[in-house]
Each structure stands twice: as structure tokens, then as C-alpha cells.
C-alpha positions as CSV (number, residue, x, y, z in Angstrom):
1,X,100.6,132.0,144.5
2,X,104.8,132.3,143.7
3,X,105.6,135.8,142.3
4,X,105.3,136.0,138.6
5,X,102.6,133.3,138.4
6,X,99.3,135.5,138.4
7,X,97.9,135.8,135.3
8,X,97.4,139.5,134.2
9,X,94.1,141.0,133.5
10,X,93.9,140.8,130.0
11,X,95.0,137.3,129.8
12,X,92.5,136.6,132.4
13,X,89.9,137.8,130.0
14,X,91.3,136.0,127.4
15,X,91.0,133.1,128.7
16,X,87.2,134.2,130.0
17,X,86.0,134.3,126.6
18,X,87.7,131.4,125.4
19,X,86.0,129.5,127.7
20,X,82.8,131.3,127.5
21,X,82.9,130.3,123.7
22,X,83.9,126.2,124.5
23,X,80.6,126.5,126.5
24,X,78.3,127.6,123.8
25,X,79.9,125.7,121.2
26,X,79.0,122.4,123.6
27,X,75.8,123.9,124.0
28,X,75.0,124.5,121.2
29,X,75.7,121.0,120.0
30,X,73.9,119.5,122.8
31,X,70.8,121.5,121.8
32,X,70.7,120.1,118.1
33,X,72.1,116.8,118.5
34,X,70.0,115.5,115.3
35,X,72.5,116.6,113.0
36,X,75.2,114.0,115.0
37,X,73.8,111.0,114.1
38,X,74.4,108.6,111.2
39,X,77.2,110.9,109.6
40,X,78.9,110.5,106.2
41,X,82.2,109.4,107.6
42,X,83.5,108.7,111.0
43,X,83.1,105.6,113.7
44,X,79.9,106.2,113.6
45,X,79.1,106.7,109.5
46,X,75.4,105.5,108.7
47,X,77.2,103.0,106.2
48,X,78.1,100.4,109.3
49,X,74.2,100.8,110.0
50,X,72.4,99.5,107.0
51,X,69.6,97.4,108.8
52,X,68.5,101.2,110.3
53,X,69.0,102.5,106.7
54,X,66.8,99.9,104.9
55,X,64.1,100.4,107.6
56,X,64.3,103.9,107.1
57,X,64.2,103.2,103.1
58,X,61.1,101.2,103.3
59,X,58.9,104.4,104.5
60,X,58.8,105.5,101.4
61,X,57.3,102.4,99.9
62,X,55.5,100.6,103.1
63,X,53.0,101.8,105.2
64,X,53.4,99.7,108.0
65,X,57.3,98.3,109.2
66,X,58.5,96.5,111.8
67,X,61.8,97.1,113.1
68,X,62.4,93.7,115.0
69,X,65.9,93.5,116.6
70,X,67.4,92.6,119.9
71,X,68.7,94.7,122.8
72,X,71.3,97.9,122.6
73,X,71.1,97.7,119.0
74,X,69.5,101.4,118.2
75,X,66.0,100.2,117.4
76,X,64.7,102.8,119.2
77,X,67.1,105.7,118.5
78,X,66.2,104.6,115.0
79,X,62.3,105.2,115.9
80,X,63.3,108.5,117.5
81,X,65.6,110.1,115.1
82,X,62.5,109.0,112.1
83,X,60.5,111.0,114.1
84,X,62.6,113.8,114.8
85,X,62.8,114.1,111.3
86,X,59.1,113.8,110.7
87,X,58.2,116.6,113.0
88,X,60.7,119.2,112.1
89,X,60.8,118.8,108.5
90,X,65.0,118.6,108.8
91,X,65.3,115.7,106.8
92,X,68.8,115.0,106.2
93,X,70.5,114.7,102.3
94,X,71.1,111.1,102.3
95,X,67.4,110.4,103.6
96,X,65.4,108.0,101.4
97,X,62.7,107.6,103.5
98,X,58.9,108.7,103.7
99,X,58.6,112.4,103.6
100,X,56.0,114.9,104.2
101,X,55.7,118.2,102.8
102,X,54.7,120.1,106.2
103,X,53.9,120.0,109.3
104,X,52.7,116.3,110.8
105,X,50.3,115.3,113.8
106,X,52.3,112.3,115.1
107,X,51.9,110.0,118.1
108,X,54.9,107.6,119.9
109,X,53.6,105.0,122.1
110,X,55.2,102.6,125.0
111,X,54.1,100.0,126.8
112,X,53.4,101.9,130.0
113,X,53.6,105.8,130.7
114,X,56.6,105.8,132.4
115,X,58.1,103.7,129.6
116,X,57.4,106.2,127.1
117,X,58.6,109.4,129.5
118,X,62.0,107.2,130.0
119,X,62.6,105.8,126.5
120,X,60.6,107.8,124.1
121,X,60.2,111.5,125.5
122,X,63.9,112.0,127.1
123,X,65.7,111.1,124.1
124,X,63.3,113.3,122.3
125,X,63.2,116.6,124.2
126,X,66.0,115.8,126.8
127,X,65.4,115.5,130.6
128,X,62.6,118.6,131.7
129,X,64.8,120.6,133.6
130,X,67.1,120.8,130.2
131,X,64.9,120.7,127.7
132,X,66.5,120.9,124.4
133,X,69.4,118.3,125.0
134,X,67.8,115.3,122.9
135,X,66.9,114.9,119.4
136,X,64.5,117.6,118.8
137,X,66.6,120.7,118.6
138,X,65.7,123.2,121.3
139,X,65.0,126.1,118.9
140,X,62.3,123.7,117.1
141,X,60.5,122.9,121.0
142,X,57.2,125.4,120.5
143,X,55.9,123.8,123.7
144,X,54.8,120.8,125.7
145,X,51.9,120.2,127.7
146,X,51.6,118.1,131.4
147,X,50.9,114.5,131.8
148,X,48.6,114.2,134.5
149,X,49.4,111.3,137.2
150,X,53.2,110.9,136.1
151,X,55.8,113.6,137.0
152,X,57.6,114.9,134.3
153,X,56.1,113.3,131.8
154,X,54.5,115.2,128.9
155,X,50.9,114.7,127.2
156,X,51.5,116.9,124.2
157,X,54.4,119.4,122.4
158,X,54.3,121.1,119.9
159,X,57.1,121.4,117.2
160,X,58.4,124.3,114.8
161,X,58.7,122.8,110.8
162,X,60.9,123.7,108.8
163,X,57.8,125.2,106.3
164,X,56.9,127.7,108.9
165,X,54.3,125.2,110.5
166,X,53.5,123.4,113.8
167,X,53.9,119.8,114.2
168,X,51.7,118.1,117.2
169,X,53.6,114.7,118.7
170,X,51.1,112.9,121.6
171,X,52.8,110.5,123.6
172,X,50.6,107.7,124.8
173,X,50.9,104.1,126.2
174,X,49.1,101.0,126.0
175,X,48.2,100.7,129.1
176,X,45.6,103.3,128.5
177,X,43.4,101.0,126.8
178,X,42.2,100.8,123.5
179,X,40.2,103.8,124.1
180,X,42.7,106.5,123.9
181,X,43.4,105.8,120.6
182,X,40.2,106.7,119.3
183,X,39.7,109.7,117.5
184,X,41.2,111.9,114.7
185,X,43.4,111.0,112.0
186,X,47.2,110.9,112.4
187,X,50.0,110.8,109.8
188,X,52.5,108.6,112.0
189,X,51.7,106.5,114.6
190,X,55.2,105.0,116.4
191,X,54.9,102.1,118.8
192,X,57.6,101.4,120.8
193,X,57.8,97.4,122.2
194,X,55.0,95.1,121.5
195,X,51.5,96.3,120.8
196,X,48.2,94.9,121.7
197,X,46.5,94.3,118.3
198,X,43.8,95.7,119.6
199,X,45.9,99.6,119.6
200,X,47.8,98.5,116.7
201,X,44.9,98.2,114.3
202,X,43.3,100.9,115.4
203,X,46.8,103.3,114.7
204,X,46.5,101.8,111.2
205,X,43.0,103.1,110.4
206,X,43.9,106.3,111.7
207,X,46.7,106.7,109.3
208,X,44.6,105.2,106.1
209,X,43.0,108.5,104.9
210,X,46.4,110.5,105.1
211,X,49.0,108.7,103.4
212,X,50.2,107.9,107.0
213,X,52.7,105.9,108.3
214,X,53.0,102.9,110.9
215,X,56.4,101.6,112.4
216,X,56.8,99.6,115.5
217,X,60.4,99.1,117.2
218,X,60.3,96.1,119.1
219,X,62.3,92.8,120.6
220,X,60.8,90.0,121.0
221,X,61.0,89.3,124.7
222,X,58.2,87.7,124.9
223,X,58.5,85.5,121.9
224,X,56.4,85.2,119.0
225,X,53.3,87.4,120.3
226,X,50.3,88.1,118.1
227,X,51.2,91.1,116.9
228,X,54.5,89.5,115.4
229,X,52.9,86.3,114.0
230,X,50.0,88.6,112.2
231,X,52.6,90.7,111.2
232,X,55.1,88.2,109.9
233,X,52.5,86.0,108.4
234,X,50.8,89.3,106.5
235,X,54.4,90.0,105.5
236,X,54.9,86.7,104.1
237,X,51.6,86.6,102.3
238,X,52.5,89.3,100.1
239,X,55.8,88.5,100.0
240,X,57.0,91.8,101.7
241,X,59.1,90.6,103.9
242,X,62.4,92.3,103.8
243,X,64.2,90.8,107.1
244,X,65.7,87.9,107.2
């Protein structure tokens, strides 16, 4: 190093702890990335996203909704940021959605397991080995519990609420069969991609005695399936339907 180019000690430090604070400032923000999305103003201000705004509007009036939408369009960031909401109890100002007063036993399905570890749990909780760095700040994470027979994948977590409560979110997938959604009574059921009627109606019944909620994100890739013509023609039968 030329003469006169080392940096003294103090500036050394200076610098140290400038950087030191960059780092946990980006942390930070990586850690509670819920509060980046659909801002007031900006390139990426909710306003430019009003199909995801009237789906999230028609919560508070629907008990079932379909988001159906093509590729890369945020159908399932949409699912995933609803359900961040859901569990934590953050809802934002602007929200005009469904909302529940505490803490919510919630489950988010895929098509196959490792569907719903790749498109469902990691933008929820962030990869495992930095968990905290998707939707769900990391502060809120209580804990999670193992998948067994799919690395990395998670059966169960448990979420802070904003009232002081819990929150349970099960992740599940329809290849388990219609079986493994038996049982107790949920207040959102979230199906990611096409369900089998067979687990759809049964994720309706389950949300029928608490004032629950059903949404499905979904494109059509296989064409008019018979989930989407029963929904579409129930829609249109009560004249509900709010997509064209």
C-alpha cells in the first residue's frame, strides 16, 4: 500500500460500523419482507395490481374465490401474502379483505409435496437454512415441525399473532389423498393449482362452522378441469361471478 493511503484506526472503525449497520438494516428488511409488497406509491404501488386487489376484496364478502390467471402474474404471491396476513394478524391499512380477530388454524395445499415445499413454504418462511427471509417475518416464526419423506420440507409451524396468540399453518398436498383432509375444522383452507374435487369439497365443509375461508390460485394448464367448470358454472348460477 503507497505511503499515506492506510486508513487510520479510527476511520477504520468508522467505516466498521457503517457497514455493520448496512448489514442489519438489509437484514432486517429481508426478515419482514411483508411490509414491501403492494406499497402506496412506487413501481410497484398496489394500484397497477387491481385484479390481486379485488380478489383480496372479495374475502370479505365470498367464502370461496378463485384466483384464475396465467403464468408469472403473482397469483400465488397473492395466495401467500393473504395468508401471511391471516396468520400474523398484520393486516395492512388499505386491506379490505376478510379479517379475523385472532389467531387462525390455516392450511396451504399443492399439487404434490415438493410443490408445496418449492412454491408455497419458501416464499413463506424462506429457504430452511435462513429461515425468516420470506413473507412471514422471522420474529412471528414460533416454530415448524418436520415433513417426513421430503427433505426440508415442513409438516407444521406455528405463528406469533399480533393479539398475543398462536396461529397453526399445515402444509399438505393432493397427492396425499382425500384422506388427509379429514378432520378438524379450519378457518382457511388455500389450494395452490388445481384441486381434485374430491379435497376441494371436503376443505369447504371444514371451513362451514367457522366463518372460514376458501381460495384457490390456479392456471388453467390443463384446460377446463372439473373443478373450474363446477366452479364457473356455481359462479354463474348465482351470478357471482366477478372475472371476466
Amino acid at each position: 500500500m503507497p505511503p499515506g493511503s492506510e486508513i487510520s484506526s479510527p476511520e477504520a472503525d468508522r467505516l466498521q460500523r457503517e457497514l455493520a449497520a448496512i448489514h442489519q438494516e438489509n437484514r432486517r428488511r429481508e426478515e419482514n419482507r411483508i411490509f414491501s409488497y403492494f406499497p402506496d406509491q412506487g413501481p410497484y404501488r398496489r394500484a397497477l395490481y387491481p385484479k390481486h386487489l379485488q380478489h383480496f376484496r372479495m374475502g370479505a364478502i365470498r367464502r370461496e374465490r378463485l384466483f384464475l390467471a396465467g403464468m408469472r402474474v403473482g397469483k400465488t404471491l397473492a395466495g401467500a401474502v393473504e395468508m401471511t396476513y391471516h396468520l400474523t394478524g398484520m393486516y395492512p391499512p388499505w386491506w379490505e379483505g376478510k379479517r379475523f380477530s385472532g389467531p387462525v388454524r390455516a392450511v396451504a395445499s399443492g399439487d404434490t409435496a415438493k410443490n408445496t415445499r418449492d412454491f408455497i413454504q419458501h416464499p413463506l418462511f424462506g429457504l430452511p437454512d435462513d429461515l425468516g427471509t420470506g413473507l412471514i417475518p422471522k420474529a412471528a416464526i414460533v416454530r415448524t415441525t418436520p415433513k417426513h419423506g421430503l427433505a426440508e420440507a415442513y409438516d407444521t409451524a406455528y405463528i406469533r399473532h399480533l393479539t398475543g396468540g398462536v396461529s397453526r399453518l399445515t402444509l399438505k398436498s393432493y397427492d396425499q389423498g382425500v384422506r388427509a383432509y379429514y378432520g378438524t375444522a379450519e378457518e382457511i383452507e388455500w389450494e395452490d393449482e388445481d384441486p381434485p374435487l374430491e379435497i376441494h369439497t371436503p376443505c369447504l365443509i371444514r371451513t362451514m362452522t367457522t366463518g372460514g375461508i376458501v381460495y384457490v390460485t390456479l392456471t388453467p394448464l390443463e384446460g377446463r378441469t372439473a373443478f373450474i367448470d363446477e366452479f364457473l358454472r356455481t359462479a354463474v348460477n348465482r351470478e357471482e361471478l366477478e372475472y371476466r
